[in-house]
C-alpha positions, -999 to 999 in steps of 0.1 A, spaced: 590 94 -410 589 129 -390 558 134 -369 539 170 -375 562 194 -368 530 220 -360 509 191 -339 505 197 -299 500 162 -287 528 148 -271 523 114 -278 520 118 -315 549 99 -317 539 67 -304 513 63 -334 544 68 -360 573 46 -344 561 13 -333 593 4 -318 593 34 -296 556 26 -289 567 -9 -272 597 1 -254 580 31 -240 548 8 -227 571 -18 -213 601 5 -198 576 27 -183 552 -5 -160 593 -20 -157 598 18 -140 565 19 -119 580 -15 -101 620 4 -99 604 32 -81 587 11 -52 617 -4 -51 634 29 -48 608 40 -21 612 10 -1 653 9 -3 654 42 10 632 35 41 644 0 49 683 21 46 667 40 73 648 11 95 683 -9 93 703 21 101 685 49 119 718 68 99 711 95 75 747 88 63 741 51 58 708 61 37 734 85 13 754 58 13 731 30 1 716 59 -26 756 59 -35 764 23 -38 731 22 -61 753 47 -87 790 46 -76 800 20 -105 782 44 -130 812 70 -126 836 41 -128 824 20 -156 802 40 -184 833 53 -205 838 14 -210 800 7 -212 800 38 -238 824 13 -260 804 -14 -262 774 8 -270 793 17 -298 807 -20 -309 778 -40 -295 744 -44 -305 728 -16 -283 693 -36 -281 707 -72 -272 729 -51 -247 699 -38 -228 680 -69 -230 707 -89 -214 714 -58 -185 676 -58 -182 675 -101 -178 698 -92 -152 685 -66 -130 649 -91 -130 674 -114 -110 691 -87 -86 651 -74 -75 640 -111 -72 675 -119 -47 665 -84 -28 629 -96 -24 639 -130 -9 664 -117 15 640 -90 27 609 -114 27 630 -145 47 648 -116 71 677 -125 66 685 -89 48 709 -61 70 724 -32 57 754 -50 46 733 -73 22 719 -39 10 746 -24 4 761 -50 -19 727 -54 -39 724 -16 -46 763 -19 -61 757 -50 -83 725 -30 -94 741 2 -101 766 -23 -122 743 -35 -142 726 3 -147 768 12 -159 761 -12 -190 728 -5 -196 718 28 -197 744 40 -222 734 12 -247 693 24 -239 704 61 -243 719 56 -282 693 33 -287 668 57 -289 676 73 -320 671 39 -340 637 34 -321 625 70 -337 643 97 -358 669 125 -355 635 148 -360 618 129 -335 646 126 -309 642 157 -287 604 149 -283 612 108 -279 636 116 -251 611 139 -234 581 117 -238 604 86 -225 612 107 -196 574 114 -189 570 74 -189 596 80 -160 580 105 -139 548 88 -148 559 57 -129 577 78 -103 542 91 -92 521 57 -92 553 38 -78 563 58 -50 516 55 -40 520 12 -51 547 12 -28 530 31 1 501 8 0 523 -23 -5 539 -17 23 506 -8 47 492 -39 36 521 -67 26 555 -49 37 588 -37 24 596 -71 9 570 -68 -20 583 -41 -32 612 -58 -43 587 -84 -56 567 -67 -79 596 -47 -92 610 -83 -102 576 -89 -116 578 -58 -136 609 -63 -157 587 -90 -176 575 -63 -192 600 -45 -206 617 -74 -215 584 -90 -235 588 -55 -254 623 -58 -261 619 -89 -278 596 -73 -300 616 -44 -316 637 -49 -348 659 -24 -354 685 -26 -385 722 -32 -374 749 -6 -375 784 -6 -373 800 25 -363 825 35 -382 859 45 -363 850 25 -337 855 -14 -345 891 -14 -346 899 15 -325 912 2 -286 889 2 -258 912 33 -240 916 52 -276 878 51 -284 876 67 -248 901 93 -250 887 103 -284 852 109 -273 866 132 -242 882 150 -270 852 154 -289 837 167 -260 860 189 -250 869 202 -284 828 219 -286 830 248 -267 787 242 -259 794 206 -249 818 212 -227 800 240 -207 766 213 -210 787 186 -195 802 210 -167 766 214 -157 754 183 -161 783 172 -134 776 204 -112 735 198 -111 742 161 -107 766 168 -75 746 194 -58 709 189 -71 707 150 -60 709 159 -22 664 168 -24 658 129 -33 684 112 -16 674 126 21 641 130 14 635 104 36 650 122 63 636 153 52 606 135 56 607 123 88 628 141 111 620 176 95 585 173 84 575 149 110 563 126 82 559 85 78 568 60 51 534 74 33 539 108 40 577 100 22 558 85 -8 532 115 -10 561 139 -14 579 119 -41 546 123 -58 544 154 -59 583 154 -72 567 131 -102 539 152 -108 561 182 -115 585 159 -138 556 145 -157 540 181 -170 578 192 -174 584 162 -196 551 168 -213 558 202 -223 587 196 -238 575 165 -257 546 188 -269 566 215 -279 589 197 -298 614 219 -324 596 249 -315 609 258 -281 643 276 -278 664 255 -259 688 275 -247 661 300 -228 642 274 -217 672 256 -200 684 288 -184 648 292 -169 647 258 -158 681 256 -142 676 284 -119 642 278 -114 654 242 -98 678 260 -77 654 282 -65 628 256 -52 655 232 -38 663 262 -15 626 271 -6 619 234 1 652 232 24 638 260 43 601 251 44 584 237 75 548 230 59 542 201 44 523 223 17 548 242 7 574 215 7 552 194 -18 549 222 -39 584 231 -41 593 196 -45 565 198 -77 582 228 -87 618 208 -88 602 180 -105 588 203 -132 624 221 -137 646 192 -131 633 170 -159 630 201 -184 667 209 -177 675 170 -183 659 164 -214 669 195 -226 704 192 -222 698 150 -231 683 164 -266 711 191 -271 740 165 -267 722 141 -286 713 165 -314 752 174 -318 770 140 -317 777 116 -347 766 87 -349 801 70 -345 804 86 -313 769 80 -295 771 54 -278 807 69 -258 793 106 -259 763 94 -240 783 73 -220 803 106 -204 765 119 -199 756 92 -178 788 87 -161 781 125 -150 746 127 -146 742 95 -125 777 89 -116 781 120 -98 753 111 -74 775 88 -54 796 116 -46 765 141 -42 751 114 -19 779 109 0 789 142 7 749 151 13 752 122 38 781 134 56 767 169 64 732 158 70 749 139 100 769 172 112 748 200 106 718 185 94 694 175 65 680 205 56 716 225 54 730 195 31 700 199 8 700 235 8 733 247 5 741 223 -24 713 246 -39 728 276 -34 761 267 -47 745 254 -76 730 285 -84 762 305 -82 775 282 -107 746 286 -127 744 327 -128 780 319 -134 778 290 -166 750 311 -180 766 346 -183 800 335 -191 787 311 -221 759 334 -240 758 309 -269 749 281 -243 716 306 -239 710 312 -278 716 275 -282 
């Protein structure tokens, strides 16, 4: 059943669909325990290191097998039960935190040991996320969709503002290592809602007896074969390169630029999740009604914009309000392109479809991160986040005057 096409309240959805109602309540308390663990991954990085390369490449190793495995993980979306798929990558990921809390809590953790815990995360994330991503069109509706995917991501930045302040007082009081713990802690949750949705089973059709490489190669025809998905996917890859450079060396923004600590670090990624929240909001309350295309050409060069303002800022201030201002931008640009793709795709194809989104839009933060990294260490963090900005914009003035249709869309 559709929810009120004419109603304002963003979580009118959650009275209609009650499997949507438990996956949002549990993925979003999971989420508040993977942002402290985010928080406290990027400083201990930084404790272990002292190496703003080291911290891009720790942020990289988190995402790297993303851009190597989705288009496979995409085809098991699309053979596989999608829900028993996440539960079992979700089971999984309870174990990785819980190993990551007891090497940091015994000391026997080092940047090595880091290292390899962020890439068997990331690992797990390769299968999961494109499984949770088609999923959520049997947890609501194809009317509902747009506004599902913008209220899950406000359960997101919801947890990316009260995980980054749990962190910062878990750490004041009990230290980095309960960070890991609680994030551990949190995956019961999800996974106690997971056991509660039913969803009915479908088989995609094309897809079953199709090989592994041929159900790959047609999906990137698909996708190149719709003039509007290709540009979206273009910038998808593009934002994802350039754009990820304002979280990944925030901490070093943080501290050697704003002369901040590991609670000055968390206050800023606050205000980041305050800005994705109301951006996620609006688009949740706004449903059908707002024209996508428009709103996703404001929002893209909006993001560029603030990413260059906060680059240059010196005031802690201004920096949090440009960081709000990115959080506000970036999440209305991601659900809006999220919604688009997932508005045009068959069924047959969305589990692999969504599996090229992800394999852009977090496997390209490796490379982001590890290019960020490099120039951070030769010319410094503020040039590495900035000028990613300002070549993202060019692209952007670029993608949205030579594609008119992707601003009518």
């Amino acid at each position: 059943m559709a929810t009120d096409a004419r109603s304002l309240n963003p979580f009118r959805i959650l009275a209609v669909h009650r499997n949507f109602r438990l996956f949002l309540i549990g993925q979003t308390v999971s989420l508040i325990g993977t942002w402290m663990q985010q928080v406290a991954t990027g400083w201990l990085a930084l404790e272990l290191s002292n190496d703003a390369f080291l911290v891009g490449l720790v942020s990289a190793a988190g995402t790297f097998p993303i851009l190597l495995l989705s288009l496979p993980a995409g085809v098991i979306a699309d053979r596989a039960e999608k829900l028993k798929v996440v539960r079992i990558a979700q089971s999984a990921m309870l174990v990785e935190a819980s190993i990551l809390w007891w090497f940091t809590w015994s000391g026997h953790i080092n940047i090595g040991w880091l290292l390899a815990l962020s890439l068997f995360g990331g690992t797990l994330a390769a299968f999961e996320i494109p499984a949770r991503q088609s999923l959520m069109i049997d947890l609501v509706n194809k009317d509902d969709l747009q506004d599902a995917i913008a209220l899950n991501s406000g359960g997101f930045n919801l947890a990316r503002i009260l995980g980054p302040s749990v962190a910062a007082l878990v750490i004041a009081q009990l230290g980095l290592a309960w960070c890991f713990g609680f994030n551990a802690l949190s995956y019961f949750a999800v996974l106690i809602g997971l056991s509660m949705i039913r969803v009915p089973r479908r088989h995609a059709e094309g897809a079953v007896h199709a090989s592994p490489l041929a159900g790959i190669a047609e999906a990137l025809r698909y996708v190149r074969n719709d003039r509007v998905m290709w540009i979206v996917i273009r910038v998808v890859a593009v934002f994802s390169f350039l754009g990820i450079p304002v979280l990944t060396l925030l901490p070093v923004m943080a501290r050697d630029h704003l002369g901040l600590d590991a609670s000055g670090y968390g206050a800023l990624m606050m205000c980041f999740g305050a800005g994705a929240l109301l951006g996620a909001l609006t688009i949740a309350a706004q449903g059908s009604r707002l024209p996508r295309g428009a709103a996703l050409t404001a929002s893209s060069l909006m993001l560029c914009v603030a990413i260059i303002a906060f680059a240059l800022s010196s005031s802690v201030i201004f920096s949090g309000a440009m960081l709000f201002v990115c959080g506000v931008s970036m999440v209305m640009n991601n659900a809006l392109i999220n919604g688009m793709l997932q508005h045009r795709v068959s069924d047959a194809l969305r589990g692999r479809v969504m599996s090229v989104y992800v394999m852009l839009y977090v496997g390209m933060n490796p490379l982001g991160s590890f290019t960020a990294g490099w120039v951070a260490r030769h010319a410094g963090a503020p040039w590495a986040v900035g000028g990613g900005a300002a070549l993202m914009l060019a692209f952007a003035v670029w993608a949205f005057r030579r594609y008119p249709e992707l601003r009518r869309s």
